[in-house]
MIKOL-475794 format. One record per atom (N, C-alpha, C): y, x, z. Coordinates in steps of 0.05 Angstrom, whole numbers, plus 5000, padded with zeros to 4 digits. Layout:
// MIKOL-475794
YXZ;...
//
This chain:
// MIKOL-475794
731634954710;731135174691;731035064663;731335214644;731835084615;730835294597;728935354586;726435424569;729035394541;728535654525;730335644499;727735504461;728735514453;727635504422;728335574413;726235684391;728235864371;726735794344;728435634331;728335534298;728335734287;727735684257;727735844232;728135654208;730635744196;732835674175;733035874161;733335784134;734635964115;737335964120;739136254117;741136234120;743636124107;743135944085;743935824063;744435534079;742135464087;741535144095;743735154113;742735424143;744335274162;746835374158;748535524144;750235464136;752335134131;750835124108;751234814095;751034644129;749034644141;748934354161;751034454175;751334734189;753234764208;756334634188;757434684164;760134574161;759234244156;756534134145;757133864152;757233724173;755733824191;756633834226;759233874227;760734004220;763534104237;764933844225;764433724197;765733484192;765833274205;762733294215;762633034231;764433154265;765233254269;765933354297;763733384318;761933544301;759133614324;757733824315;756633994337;754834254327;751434254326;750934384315;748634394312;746234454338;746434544354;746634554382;746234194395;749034094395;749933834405;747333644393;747633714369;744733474356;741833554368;741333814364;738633904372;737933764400;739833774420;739133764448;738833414447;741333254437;741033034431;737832844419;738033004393;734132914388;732333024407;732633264424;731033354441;730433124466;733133044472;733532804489;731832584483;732632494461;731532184447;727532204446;726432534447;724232564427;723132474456;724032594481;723832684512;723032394517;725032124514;724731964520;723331804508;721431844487;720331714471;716931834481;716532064481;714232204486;713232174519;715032254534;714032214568;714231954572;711331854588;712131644603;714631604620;715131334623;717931304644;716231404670;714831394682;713731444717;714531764711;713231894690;713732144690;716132164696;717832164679;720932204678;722332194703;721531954718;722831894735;722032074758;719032184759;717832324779;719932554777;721132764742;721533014751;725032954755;726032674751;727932634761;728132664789;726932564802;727132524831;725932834840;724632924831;724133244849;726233414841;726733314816;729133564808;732633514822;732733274823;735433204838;735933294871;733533244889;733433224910;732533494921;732633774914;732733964925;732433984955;731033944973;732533955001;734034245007;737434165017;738334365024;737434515058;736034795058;735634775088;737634875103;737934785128;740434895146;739335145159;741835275166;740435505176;739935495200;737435625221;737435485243;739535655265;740535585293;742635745301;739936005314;740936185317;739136445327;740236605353;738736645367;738836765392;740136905400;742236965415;744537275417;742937395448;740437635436;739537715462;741237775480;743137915477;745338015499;746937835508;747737555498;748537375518;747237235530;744537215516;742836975530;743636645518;744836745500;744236375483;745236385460;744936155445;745036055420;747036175404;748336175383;749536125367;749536205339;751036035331;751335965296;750436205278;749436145263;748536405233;750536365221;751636195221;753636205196;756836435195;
//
């Protein structure tokens, strides 16, 4: 899940940064998330990091289990 922000600029300024951004071949967006990154890794401990790394990667996917066909009298597939 990804939680938004919402800055406040004069519309003059971000003007101006958005075309000196476009000079450099990057948006204003691209940098934000970037320092968001750098601030991320500077502020959380590494154990942290690595903790919501590993819960966040490893999802367990569950299988579905096979379910009963009363009228035949056995198993088969959900899928």
């Amino acid at each position: 899940m990804r939680d938004k922000i919402i800055l406040s600029m004069s519309d003059e300024k971000l003007s101006a940064l958005e075309m000196y951004l476009a000079q450099r071949n990057t948006t204003l967006t691209a940098e934000i998330d970037k320092y968001a990154e750098q601030l991320y890794s500077k502020t959380v401990p590494q154990n942290v990091r690595e903790y919501i790394e590993m819960t966040s990667d490893s999802k367990p996917i569950r299988k579905q289990r096979p379910t009963r066909n009363p009228e035949a009298g056995h198993l088969r597939d959900s899928n």
